[in-house]
C-alpha positions in Angstrom: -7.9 -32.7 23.8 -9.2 -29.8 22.1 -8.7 -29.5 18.1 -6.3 -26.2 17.3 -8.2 -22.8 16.6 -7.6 -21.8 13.1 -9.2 -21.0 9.4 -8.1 -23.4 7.1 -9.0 -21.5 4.6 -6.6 -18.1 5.6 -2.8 -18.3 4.1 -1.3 -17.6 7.2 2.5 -17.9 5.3 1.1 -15.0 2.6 0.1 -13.0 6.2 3.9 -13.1 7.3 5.1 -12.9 4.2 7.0 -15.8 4.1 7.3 -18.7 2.4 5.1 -22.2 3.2 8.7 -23.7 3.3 10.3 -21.1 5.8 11.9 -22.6 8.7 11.0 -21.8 12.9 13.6 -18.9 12.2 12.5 -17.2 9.6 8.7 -17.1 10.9 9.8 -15.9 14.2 11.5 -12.6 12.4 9.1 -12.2 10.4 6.7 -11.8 13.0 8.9 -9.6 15.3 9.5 -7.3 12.0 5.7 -7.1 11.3 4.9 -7.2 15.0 6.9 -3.7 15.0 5.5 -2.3 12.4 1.7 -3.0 12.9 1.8 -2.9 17.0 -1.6 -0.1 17.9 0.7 1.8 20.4 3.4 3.0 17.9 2.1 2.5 14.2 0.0 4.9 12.5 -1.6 2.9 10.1 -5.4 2.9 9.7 -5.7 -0.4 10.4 -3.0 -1.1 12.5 -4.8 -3.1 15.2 -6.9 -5.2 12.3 -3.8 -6.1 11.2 -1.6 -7.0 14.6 -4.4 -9.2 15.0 -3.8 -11.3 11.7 -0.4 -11.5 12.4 -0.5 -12.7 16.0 -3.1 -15.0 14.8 -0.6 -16.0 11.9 2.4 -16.5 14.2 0.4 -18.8 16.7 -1.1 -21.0 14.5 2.3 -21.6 12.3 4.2 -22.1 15.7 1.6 -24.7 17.6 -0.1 -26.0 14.9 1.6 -25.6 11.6 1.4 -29.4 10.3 -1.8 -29.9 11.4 -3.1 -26.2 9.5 -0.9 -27.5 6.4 -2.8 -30.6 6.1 -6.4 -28.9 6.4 -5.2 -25.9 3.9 -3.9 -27.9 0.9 -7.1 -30.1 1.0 -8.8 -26.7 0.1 -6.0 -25.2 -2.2 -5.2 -28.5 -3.9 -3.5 -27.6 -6.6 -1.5 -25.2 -5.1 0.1 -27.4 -2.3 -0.2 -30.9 -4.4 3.7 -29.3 -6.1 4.5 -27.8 -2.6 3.7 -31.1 -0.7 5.5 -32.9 -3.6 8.9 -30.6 -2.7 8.1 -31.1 1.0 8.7 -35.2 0.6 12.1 -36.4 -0.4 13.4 -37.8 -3.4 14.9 -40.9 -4.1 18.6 -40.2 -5.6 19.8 -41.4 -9.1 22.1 -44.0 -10.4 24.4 -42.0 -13.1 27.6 -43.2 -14.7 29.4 -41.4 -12.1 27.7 -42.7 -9.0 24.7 -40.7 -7.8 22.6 -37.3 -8.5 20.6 -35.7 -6.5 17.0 -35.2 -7.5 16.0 -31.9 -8.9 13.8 -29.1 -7.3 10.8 -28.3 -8.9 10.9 -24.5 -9.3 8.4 -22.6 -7.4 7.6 -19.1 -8.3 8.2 -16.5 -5.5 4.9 -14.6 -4.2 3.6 -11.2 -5.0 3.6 -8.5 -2.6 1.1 -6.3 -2.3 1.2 -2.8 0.1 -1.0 -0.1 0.7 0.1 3.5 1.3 -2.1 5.8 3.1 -1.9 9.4 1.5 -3.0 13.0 2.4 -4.0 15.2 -0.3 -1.4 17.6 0.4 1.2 15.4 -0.1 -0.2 13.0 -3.0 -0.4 16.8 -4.8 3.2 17.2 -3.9 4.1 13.6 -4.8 2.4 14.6 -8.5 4.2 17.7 -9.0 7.6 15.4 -8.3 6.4 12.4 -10.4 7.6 9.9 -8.6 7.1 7.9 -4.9 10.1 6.8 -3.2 9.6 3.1 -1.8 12.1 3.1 1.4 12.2 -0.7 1.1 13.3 -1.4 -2.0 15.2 1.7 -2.2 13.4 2.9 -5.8 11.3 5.1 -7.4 8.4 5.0 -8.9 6.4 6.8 -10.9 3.5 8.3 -9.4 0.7 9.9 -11.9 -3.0 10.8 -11.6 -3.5 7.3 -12.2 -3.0 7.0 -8.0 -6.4 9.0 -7.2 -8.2 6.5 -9.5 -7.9 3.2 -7.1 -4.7 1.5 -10.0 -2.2 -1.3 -8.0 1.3 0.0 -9.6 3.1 -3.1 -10.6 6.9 -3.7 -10.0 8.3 -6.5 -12.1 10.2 -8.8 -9.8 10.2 -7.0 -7.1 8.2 -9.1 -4.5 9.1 -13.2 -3.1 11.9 -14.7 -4.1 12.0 -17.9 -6.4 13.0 -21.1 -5.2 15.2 -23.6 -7.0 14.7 -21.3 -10.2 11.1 -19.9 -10.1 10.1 -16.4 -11.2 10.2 -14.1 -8.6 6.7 -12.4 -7.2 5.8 -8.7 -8.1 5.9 -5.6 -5.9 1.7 -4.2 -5.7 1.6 -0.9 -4.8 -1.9 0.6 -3.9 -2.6 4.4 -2.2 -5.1 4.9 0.0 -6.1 8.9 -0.9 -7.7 10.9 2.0 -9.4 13.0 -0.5 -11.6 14.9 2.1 -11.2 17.1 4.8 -13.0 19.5 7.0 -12.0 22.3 4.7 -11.3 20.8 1.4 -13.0 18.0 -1.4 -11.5 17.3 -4.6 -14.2 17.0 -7.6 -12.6 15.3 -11.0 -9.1 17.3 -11.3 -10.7 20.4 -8.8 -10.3 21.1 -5.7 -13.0 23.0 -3.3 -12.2 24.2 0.2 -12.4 27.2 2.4 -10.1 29.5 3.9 -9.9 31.5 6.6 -8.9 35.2 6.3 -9.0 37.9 9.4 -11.7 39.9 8.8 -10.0 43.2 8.7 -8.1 41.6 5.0 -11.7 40.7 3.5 -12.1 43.9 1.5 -12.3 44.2 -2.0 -9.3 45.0 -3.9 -7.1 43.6 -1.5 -4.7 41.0 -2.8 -3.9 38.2 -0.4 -1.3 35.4 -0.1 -3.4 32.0 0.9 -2.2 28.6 1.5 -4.3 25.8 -0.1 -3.1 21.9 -0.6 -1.2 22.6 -4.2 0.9 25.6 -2.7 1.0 29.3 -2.2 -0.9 31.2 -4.3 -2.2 35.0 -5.1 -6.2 35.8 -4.9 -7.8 39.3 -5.2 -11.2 39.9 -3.0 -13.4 40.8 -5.9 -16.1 43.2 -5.8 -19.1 42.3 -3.9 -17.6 39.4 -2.6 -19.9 37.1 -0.5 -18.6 34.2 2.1 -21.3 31.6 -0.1 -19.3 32.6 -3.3 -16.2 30.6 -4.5 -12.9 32.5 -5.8 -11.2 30.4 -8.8 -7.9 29.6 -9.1 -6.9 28.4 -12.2 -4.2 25.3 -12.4 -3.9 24.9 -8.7 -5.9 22.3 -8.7 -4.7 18.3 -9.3 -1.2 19.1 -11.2 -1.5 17.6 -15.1 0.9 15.2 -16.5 0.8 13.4 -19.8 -2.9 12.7 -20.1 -4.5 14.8 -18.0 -4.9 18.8 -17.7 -4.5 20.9 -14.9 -7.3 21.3 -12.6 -8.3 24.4 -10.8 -9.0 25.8 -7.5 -12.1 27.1 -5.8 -12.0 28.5 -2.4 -14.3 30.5 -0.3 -13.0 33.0 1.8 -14.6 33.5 5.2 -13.2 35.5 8.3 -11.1 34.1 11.1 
């Protein structure tokens, strides 16, 4: 008989979600909900197909082989499933002047949960100008500052696992994934830089046009002597400011359709 196929050394319960208590049940929907979500043909997630893989992998090993993987993961995360395994075994009851009690849980502290949303830079400017992102799942806002564009995991208190028998619950880690660059625009510090393209018969000086850029609508002369290598700037339509930061600005270049 061949041994099972698995990494011993992968949490396959943190790759569901779930908890290393969770019955059949709950790791079957949990894999049908991720399954959904992460599937290549209808998700548009970078990675989408990286991570149906985990998952599938997840949901086989914990459905053929789960006390077998158990074994081999708590002898490398020790401490961690020494209290686990100690919940897992059952408890002799206790005498008490009223007959018997039954022994307590341990409390075991709910996971954290950490997700990753992928952001254009159109829409992570429009997310600043609201201040906050809206979290479908948990049905709250956050509050969403320049802090986003610097690689920072938001932390929601509370927010993640539940608890069992008493235990904290995990935290909610929110990450965003910026596409900063595009064919026609960069973002350096709090600017942005990017080109636009105007018909020809508009790319005369003195003529005031009305140009779409990735923080809005805004108004830009064609100066004197303008030149297709030479950037126009925009002032404040850069990055948006908020508390700490200033506004940044805009440079575009203008070249014909």
């Amino acid at each position: 008989m061949q041994p099972p196929h698995y990494d011993a050394n992968i949490d396959y319960f943190a790759l569901l979600g779930i908890h290393p208590q969770a019955g059949e049940d709950v790791i079957k929907k949990a894999y049908r909900k991720m399954a959904r979500r992460y599937h290549p043909d209808v998700s548009t997630i970078h990675n989408a197909k990286e991570k149906f893989q985990e998952i599938a992998e997840a949901y086989e090993v914990l459905s053929k082989h789960r006390d077998a993987y158990w074994r081999d993961f708590c002898r490398r995360q020790s401490r961690f499933c020494q209290s686990m395994q100690a919940n897992r075994r059952p408890r002799p009851n206790r005498p008490t002047a009223g007959g018997f009690q039954s022994a307590r849980q341990e409390p075991i502290d709910g996971r954290d949960r950490e997700i990753t949303y992928p952001l254009t830079l159109r829409y992570a400017i429009r997310l600043l100008k609201l201040g906050y992102f809206y979290i479908p799942g948990l049905k709250v806002r956050m509050k969403f500052t320049r802090e986003a564009f610097m690689d920072k995991t938001f932390r929601l208190k509370g927010k993640g696992y539940k608890g069992l028998f008493g235990g904290r619950d995990g935290d909610y880690l929110v990450r965003f994934e910026l596409r900063l660059h595009s064919m026609n625009w960069r973002l350096e510090g709090s600017d942005l830089y990017g080109t636009i393209e105007v018909p020809k018969a508009l790319l005369v000086p003195g003529t005031e046009l009305t140009l779409q850029s990735p923080s809005g609508r805004m108004q830009v002369t064609v100066p004197e002597g303008y030149s297709p290598e030479d950037y126009i700037k925009v002032c404040d339509m850069g990055l948006p400011g908020d508390e700490r930061f200033q506004p940044g600005d805009l440079y575009a270049r203008l070249i014909a359709a």
